[in-house]
C-alpha positions as CSV (number, residue, x, y, z in Angstrom):
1,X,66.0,122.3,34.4
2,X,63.7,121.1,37.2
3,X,61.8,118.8,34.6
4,X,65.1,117.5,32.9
5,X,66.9,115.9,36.4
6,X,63.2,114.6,37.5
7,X,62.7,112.5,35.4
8,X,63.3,109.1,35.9
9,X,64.8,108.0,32.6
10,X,67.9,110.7,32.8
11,X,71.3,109.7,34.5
12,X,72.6,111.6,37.3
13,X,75.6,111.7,35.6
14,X,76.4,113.4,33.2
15,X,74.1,116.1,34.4
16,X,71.4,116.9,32.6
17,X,72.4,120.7,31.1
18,X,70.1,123.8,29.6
19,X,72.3,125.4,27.5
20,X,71.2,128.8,25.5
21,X,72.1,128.2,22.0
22,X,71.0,131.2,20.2
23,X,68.7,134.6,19.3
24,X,66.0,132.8,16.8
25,X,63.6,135.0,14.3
26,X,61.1,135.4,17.4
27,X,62.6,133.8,19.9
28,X,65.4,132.6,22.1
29,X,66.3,129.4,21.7
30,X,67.5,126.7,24.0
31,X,68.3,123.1,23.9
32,X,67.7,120.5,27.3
33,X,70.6,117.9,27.0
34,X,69.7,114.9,29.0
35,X,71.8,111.2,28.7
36,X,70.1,107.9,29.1
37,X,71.4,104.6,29.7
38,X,69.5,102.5,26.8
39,X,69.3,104.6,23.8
40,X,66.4,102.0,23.0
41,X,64.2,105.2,25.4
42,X,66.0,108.5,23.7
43,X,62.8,109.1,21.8
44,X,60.7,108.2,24.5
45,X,62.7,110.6,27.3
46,X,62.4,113.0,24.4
47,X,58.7,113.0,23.9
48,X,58.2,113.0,27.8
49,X,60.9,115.8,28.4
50,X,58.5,117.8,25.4
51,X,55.8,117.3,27.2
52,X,56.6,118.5,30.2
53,X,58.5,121.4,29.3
54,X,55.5,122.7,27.5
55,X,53.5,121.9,30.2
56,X,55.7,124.2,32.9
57,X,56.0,126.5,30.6
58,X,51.9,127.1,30.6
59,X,51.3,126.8,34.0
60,X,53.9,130.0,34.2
61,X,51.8,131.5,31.9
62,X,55.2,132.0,29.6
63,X,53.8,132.1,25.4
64,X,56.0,130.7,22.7
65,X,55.9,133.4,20.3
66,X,55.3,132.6,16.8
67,X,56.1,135.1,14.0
68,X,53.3,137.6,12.5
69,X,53.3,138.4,8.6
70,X,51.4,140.8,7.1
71,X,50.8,139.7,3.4
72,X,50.0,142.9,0.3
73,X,48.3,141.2,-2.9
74,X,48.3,144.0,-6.1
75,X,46.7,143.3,-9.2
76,X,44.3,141.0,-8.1
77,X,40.9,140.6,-10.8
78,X,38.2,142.5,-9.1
79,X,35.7,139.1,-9.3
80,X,38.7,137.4,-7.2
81,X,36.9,135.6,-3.8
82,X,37.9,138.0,-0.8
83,X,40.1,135.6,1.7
84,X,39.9,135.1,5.3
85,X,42.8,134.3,7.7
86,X,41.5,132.1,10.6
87,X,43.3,130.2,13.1
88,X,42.3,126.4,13.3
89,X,41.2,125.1,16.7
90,X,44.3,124.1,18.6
91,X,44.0,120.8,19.7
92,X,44.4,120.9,23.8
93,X,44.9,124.5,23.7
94,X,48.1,123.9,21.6
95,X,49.0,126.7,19.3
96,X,49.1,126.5,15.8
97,X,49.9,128.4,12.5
98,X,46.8,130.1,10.2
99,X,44.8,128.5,7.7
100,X,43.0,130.4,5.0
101,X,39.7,130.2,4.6
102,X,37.4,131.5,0.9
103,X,34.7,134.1,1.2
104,X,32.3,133.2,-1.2
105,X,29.6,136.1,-0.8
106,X,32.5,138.3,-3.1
107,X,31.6,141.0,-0.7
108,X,35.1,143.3,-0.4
């Protein structure tokens, strides 16, 4: 709430509101409702308001949780390239889904 009636683009009035929308998959999910005068700067209050949401919720050490699947292959052919789940590098620490990755070597 803190981040939403800082910044300098929201209205006093109506107040900027947090309001708890629902229980997600893995996760609770809210939504930060902030007015503007010029609707010309929506995207850009929006981006900002991103920004430094995810940037307060780091620095409280608080993780967005992103959902874990486990994944059973049967009847695969035997000469089949084993495969490798790996993470890409986040870009400024961000988090990010998996990528896969081929084994080559056919080592199982």
């Amino acid at each position: 709430m803190t981040v939403a009636t800082a910044h300098p683009l929201a209205v006093k009035e109506p107040a900027p509101a947090v309001l708890f929308l629902k229980f997600g998959e893995s996760a609770l999910e809210f939504e930060v409702r902030v007015f503007v005068r010029e609707v010309a700067n929506r995207l850009l209050v929006t981006d900002e308001l991103h920004t430094l949401i995810l940037q307060a919720l780091r620095a409280n050490q608080i993780e967005i949780p992103f959902p874990q699947r486990d994944m059973h292959w049967r009847g695969l052919p035997d000469e089949m390239p084993v495969q490798r789940f790996s993470p890409p590098a986040p870009p400024n620490g961000a988090q990010t889904g998996s990528r896969i990755e081929l084994d080559k070597s056919n080592s199982t």
